[in-house]
C-alpha positions in Angstrom: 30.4 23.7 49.2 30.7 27.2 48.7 31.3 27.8 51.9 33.8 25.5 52.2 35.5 26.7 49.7 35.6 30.7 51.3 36.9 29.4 54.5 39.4 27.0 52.9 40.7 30.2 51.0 40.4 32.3 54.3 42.5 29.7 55.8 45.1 29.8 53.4 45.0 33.7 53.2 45.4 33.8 57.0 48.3 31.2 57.6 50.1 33.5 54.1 49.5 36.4 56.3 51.0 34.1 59.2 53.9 33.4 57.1 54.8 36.8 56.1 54.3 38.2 60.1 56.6 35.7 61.4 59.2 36.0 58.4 58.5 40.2 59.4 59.2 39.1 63.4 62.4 37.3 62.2 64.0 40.0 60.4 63.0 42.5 63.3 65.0 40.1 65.7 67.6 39.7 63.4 67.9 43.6 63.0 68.0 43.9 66.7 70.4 40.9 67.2 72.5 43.3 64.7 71.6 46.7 66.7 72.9 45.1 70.3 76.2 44.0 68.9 77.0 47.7 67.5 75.8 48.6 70.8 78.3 46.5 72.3 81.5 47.7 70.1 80.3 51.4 70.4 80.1 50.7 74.2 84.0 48.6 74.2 84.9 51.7 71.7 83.9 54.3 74.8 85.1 52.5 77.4 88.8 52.2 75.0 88.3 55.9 74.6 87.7 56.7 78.3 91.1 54.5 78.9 93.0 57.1 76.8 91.6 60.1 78.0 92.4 58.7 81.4 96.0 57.7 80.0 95.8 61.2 78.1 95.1 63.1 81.1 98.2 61.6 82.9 100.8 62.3 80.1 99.6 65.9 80.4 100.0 66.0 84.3 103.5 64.7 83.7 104.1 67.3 81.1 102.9 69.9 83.4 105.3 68.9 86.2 108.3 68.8 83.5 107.0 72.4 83.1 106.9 73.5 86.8 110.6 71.7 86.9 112.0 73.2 84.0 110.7 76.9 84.8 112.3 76.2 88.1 115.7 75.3 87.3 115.4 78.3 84.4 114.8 80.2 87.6 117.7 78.9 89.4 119.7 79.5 86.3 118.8 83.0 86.0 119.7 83.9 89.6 122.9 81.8 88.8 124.2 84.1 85.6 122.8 86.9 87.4 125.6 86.2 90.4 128.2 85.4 87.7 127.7 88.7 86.2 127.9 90.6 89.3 131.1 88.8 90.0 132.3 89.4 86.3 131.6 92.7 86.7 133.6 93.5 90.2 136.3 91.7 88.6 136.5 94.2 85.6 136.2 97.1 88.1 138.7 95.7 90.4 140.8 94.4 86.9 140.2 99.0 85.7 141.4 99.7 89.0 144.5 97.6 88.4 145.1 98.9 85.5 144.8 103.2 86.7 147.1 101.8 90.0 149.5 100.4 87.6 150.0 103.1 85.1 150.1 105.5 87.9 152.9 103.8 89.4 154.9 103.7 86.1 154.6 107.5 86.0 
């Protein structure tokens, strides 16, 4: 009887110990269930981030043409005045030279 009584209170030792593994396994699944769903936002965040760098990237190759356009037509601006004051200065030598020729004929 005594015995009995050991391995009846084995029994019910072991299936408590049962109990309290498989609640353990459960929350450890649970936890994981949990840990593979932030994997899967953190992985659709990356992928979202690798989409702007990529979008990023080709705002800034954009920019970088305006640049190479705009320094080009600055360029071709410079030249431009540059002409425009050689002109505007032949004219006021030309406009001097005028001016001696024609107070040397009022004399």
């Amino acid at each position: 009887e005594c015995d009995s009584f050991m391995l009846k209170e084995k029994l019910i030792n072991s299936e408590t110990l049962n109990n309290a593994l498989t609640q353990q396994l459960t929350e450890s699944e649970n936890q994981i269930s949990i840990l593979k769903l932030k994997l899967l936002q953190t992985e659709g965040q990356l992928v979202a981030s690798e989409s702007e760098i990529g979008i990023l990237k080709q705002k800034l190759s954009q920019t970088e043409s305006q640049v190479v356009a705009s320094e080009s037509e600055t360029s071709g601006l410079t030249g431009l005045l540059s002409e425009k004051d050689s002109t505007f200065s032949l004219l006021q030598e030309k406009f001097s030279q005028s001016e001696s020729e024609s107070s040397f004929l009022k004399v």
